[in-house]
C-alpha angles and dihedrals in degrees: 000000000000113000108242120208102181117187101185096045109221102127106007145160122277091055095159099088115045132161120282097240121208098241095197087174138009117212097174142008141179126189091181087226098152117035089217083075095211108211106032135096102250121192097166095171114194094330137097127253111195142165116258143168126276146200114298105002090312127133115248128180123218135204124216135197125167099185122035114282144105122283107167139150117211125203130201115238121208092259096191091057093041095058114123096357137135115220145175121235108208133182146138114253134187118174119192109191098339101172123193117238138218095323131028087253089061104101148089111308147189109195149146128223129195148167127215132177088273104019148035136188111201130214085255105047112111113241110191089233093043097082144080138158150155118041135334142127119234121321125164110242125211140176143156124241126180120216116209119239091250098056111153101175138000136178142180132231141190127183153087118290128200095329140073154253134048123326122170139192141206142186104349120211144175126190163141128251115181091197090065125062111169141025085245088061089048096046090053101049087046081055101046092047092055097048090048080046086051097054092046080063104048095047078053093050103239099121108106127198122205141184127236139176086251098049134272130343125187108210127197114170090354092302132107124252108231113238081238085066099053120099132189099286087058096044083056096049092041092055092041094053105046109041130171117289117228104274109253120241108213125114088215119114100249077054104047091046090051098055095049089048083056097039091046093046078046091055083053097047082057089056104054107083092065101039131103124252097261102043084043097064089052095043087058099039087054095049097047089046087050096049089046090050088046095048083046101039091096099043091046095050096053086044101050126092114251118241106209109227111203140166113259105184142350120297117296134204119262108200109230096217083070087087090074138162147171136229131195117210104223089048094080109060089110107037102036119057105210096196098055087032091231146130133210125283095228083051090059083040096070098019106069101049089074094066092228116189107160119051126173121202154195087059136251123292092005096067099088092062093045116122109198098188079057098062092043126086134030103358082226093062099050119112133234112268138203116249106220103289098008110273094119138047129185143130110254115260095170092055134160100290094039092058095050101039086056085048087058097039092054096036086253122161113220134217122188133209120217135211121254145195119160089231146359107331083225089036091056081044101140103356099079114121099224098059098098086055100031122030101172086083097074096057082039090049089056104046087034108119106231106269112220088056083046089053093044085046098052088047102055086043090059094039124016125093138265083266098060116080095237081048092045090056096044093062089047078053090056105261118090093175129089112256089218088211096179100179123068126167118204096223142323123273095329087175095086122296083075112100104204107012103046116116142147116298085251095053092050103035086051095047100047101071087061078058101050090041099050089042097048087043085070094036118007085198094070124115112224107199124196122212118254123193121161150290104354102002092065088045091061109039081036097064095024102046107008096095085058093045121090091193134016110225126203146159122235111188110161118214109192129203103249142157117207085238108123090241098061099047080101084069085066100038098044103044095097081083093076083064105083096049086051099059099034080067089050094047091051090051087049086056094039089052119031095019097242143061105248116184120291118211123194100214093178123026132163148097108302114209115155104166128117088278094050104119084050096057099032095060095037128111082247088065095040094051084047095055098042079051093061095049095057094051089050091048083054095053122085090198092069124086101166140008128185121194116220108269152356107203144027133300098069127070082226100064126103097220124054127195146102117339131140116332100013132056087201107158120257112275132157132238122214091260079069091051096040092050089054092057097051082049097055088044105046138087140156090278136054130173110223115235138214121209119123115233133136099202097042123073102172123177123197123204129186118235135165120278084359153041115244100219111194115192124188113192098197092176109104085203114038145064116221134208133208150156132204134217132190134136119274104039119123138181116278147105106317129184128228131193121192131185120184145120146222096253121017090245083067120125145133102260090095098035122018093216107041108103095028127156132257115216110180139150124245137173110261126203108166090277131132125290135210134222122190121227133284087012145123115223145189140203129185095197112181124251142187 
């Protein structure tokens, strides 16, 4: 059985002692008495659906699938007494090799669909509490769903869908508890009852602690305890048990790690007494895992395999427009004073640390409701704007003149989203496909300037001379010089996220040359770059619009298949992988359809998880290893000219700087993405030397600097230290510098602690020997050379 650590608990380990609900009404119920099931819709497929046994003496049935495919049984619910309800689904659930399919909403599932006047929710339609997989004996499932006073049918299925493997199912309920309103509430009394059933055990003495090459794990039945779970009496035991080891005293690099790894669980010790219940469990999981890989690290390192390093070519270009980031404009009120034209000094703080030298603005999905002539000029003449789908109005402090004087300020090189509509904003009227959802659009559609003449116009405002009337007005505006803004990208994902701008790849791909034209007529230099997407779309705005394109632009958020079982965290880490083959396709169909490669730039690039658990996951070490991951691939890749990571700053779990922003005043901190990015600064230069070496778990870059090699490792194994050495001429025996991020468990990061998955930056005597990475990290070496 695969052990399972759950953050967001949901479905989680110690199933056996739940909560007594009140069941004030039941509106359905199902024993699983006959296997036939009599009285469901049954579409078993090719699988098996069988009795089986449950929990405590009760029936179960269990589907089966061997290859990937759907087996499910659907139930009718009363629909009139259900209107307007809230009610708790409740079953026991086991899973045995359940293996996600194709996409992470490909599982076993126990869900409900329904359809109301307004509203429906398919079969098919992901809901965040629907969905298990991997391994795991029984465990009660619950979780609240609210029906809508117009419901006018609901049902209930179980099942696997697309995917394989075993899923069973026990005692099925639903019903209605007055005492509890929301999933939050239940959440919380599941968790308070597990914590009250974890203390019982650990009076009792069953709680066992053991000791990993990654750290600590508290065991109970074979599964872990969750540090959420932990209470005081552990923390005591946690802390008595596992004490500090002697520092060692070596200059040697094994040494020199090991003592870091102790001085930094000692920084957290400090800590503990001020710090909250829950950041206190972490603090104190992450400082005994710490002390146990210290107190290993020799013996680990005699007892790994060596990777061989070693030099596979002559030195190579790095672009330096890889180092990439993006900024939204309405993310900076609190941190940028527009006035004194200014930021914070903790933002620099943190900022300037990443290296960043290509930055895109004004953001994503906002962009196509960005006015530009309205974020020029007096701050105190700006108007309010509209912040992608209306959540957010302000008038733009961060505006036009603001972003590139801070490119030039920072020897930045901007790139600039335009807004897009495939025709004329009062032409499109009442034709655009977003209005049902999203009605704003109309009013917006009627007051929106026409967007090939606003394209041309912010050009020549960036660019043009003192001579022109948009350069006329930049130099009123305090700037007489041409911005000499080269890059210019024609929308934002047009294929669909985006609200106001999204249309068909023939609307778009027909529409984009009137952009390049009108744009070049102000500036011939610019750089007109045509959104790219995938699979068709390419293929269209490829063979109708890429002889007009400078530069083809594209996303690429991987979204890997995982289980938050220990044992699949390598399905996050080592997806980057998938990259290569990707972009040799879309090289072939640039050749196929134009007749020649042009540049590709990655304006957005990261891990995409948006489930229930998504800030968890997308400011964890397993996202940031992802990420360092994926710019490596794009260095190594010949194809790329730019990348820019989303995003810079707040407000998103995927940004590498936290602080305050609109609607918080929490204090600057960094995530790992913004220690991560500052090692790939120190290490970096504008020449690498590619390497061989076969390893699955190991992606290394070497770049050449002066006095010294910049050596960039990326661990991408959630369970094993590596060792390696590297060899290359040149290198010589000397001081050297290491930086090491990693963290006891690979859902670490700093969101609930800023200073859990830290780095560790320390100095060590280097004389050509192994070195060792621990799991689930990104790593970098200075060594000295010649």
């Amino acid at each position: 059985m695969s052990r399972q650590w759950i953050f967001i608990l949901i479905l989680v380990s110690l199933p056996h002692i739940l909560p007594a609900q009140n069941k004030d009404e039941i509106y359905f119920a199902e024993a699983f008495s006959d296997p036939s099931l009599p009285g469901w819709e049954v579409s078993a497929g090719s699988g098996e659906i069988k009795a089986a046994d449950g929990t405590g003496g009760q029936k179960a049935v269990s589907f089966f699938l061997k290859e990937s495919g759907s087996s499910k049984a659907k139930h009718a619910l009363p629909a009139e007494k259900l209107k307007g309800k809230s009610v708790i689904i409740e079953c026991w659930i086991k899973a045995e090799s359940v293996m996600e399919g194709a996409q992470q909403w490909n599982n076993a599932k126990i869900g409900v669909s329904w359809k109301s006047a307004s509203k429906s929710i398919t079969e098919y339609a992901r809901t965040w509490h629907s969905d298990f997989n991997g391994n795991f004996n029984w465990r009660k499932h619950q979780y609240l769903l609210e029906f809508p006073d117009d419901l006018e049918n609901a049902g209930i299925y179980i099942g696997l869908e697309n995917c394989s493997g075993t899923a069973f199912y026990c005692g099925l309920t639903v019903y209605s508890d007055r005492t509890i309103k929301n999933q939050k509430q239940l959440d919380t009394l599941i968790q308070n009852e597990k914590a009250r059933h974890i203390q019982d055990l650990l009076d009792q003495g069953k709680l066992q602690l053991k000791k990993t090459p990654a750290g600590i794990e508290l065991i109970i039945d074979e599964d872990q305890v969750p540090p959420e779970l932990w209470n005081a009496s552990i923390r005591s035991k946690m802390m008595n048990k596992i004490t500090a080891p002697a520092l060692p005293g070596g200059s040697d690099y094994v040494s020199a790690l090991s003592r870091a790894y102790l001085e930094y669980a000692e920084s957290l010790a400090l800590k503990l007494p001020s710090l909250s219940e829950d950041k206190a469990n972490l603090c104190v999981f992450e400082c005994a895992s710490r002390r146990v890989q210290a107190a290993q690290m020799a013996d680990i390192a005699r007892g790994a395999e060596t990777l061989n390093l070693l030099p596979a070519g002559n030195a190579v270009p790095v672009n330096r427009l890889l180092f990439g980031n993006n900024i939204n404009w309405g993310e900076f009120d609190k941190i940028y004073t527009g006035t004194a034209d200014i930021f914070t000094k903790e933002f620099f703080n943190l900022f300037h640390p990443l290296g960043v030298t290509f930055l895109r603005y004004p953001g994503g999905c906002n962009a196509d409701s960005f006015s530009w002539q309205e974020a020029i000029g007096p701050m105190e003449k700006r108007p309010v704007q509209v912040y992608d789908n209306q959540t957010y109005k302000a008038s733009c402090v961060f505006g036009v003149d603001e972003y590139l004087r801070f490119c030039e300020k920072e020897k930045i090189e901007p790139l600039i989203t335009l807004a897009f509509l495939w025709d004329d904003p009062r032409v499109i009227g009442e034709q655009h496909p977003r209005l049902k959802e999203q009605p704003w659009i109309k009013d917006y559609l009627q007051k929106a300037p026409e967007r090939v003449e606003l394209a041309a116009a912010w050009v020549e405002y960036c660019n043009g001379s003192v001579n022109t009337p948009m350069g006329k007005l930049r130099a009123q505006n305090g700037h007489p010089e041409p911005y000499h803004v080269r890059y210019w990208e024609v929308g934002n994902e047009t294929f669909g996220p985006d609200k106001v701008g999204s249309c068909t790849a023939e609307q778009y791909a027909a529409k984009f040359a009137e952009f390049a034209h009108a744009m070049k007529k102000k500036d011939p230099q610019v750089l007109a770059g045509l959104n790219g997407h995938s699979g068709d779309w390419d293929d269209t705005v490829l063979k109708i619009a890429g002889k007009h394109a400078d530069f083809l632009q594209t996303h690429i958020y991987l979204a890997p298949k995982y289980s938050k079982a220990l044992n699949n965290f390598d399905a996050i880490t080592y997806n980057a992988d998938k990259i290569a083959p990707e972009l040799a396709e879309l090289e072939k169909k640039m050749k196929q359809y134009i007749g020649k490669i042009i540049p590709l730039i990655i304006s957005e690039y990261g891990y995409m998880n948006l489930g229930n658990d998504a800030k968890v996951f997308l400011t964890s070490m397993a996202s940031t290893v992802l990420v360092a991951d994926m710019l490596r691939a794009f260095i190594e890749n010949p194809l790329v000219s730019g990348a820019q990571r989303w995003c810079l700053y707040e407000n998103y779990y995927f940004t590498c700087i936290g602080g305050p922003s609109r609607g918080n005043d929490r204090p600057y901190y960094y995530r790992p993405d913004q220690r991560m990015f500052s090692i790939y600064n120190l290490c970096r230069s504008d020449q690498r030397i590619p390497l061989s070496g076969k390893d699955n778990d190991i992606r290394a870059l070497a770049f050449v600097k002066k006095g010294s090699y910049g050596l960039l490792v990326i661990n991408r194994s959630t369970k094993n230290w590596k060792k390696f050495s590297f060899k290359i001429k040149g290198l010589k025996s000397g001081e050297a510098r290491s930086m090491v991020l990693a963290a006891a468990h690979p859902l670490l990061g700093s969101d609930r602690d800023a200073v859990l998955a830290d780095w560790q930056d320390f100095s060590f005597s280097y004389n050509g020997g192994e070195l060792l990475v621990p799991p689930c990290s990104v790593n970098g070496f200075l060594l000295p050379a010649e």
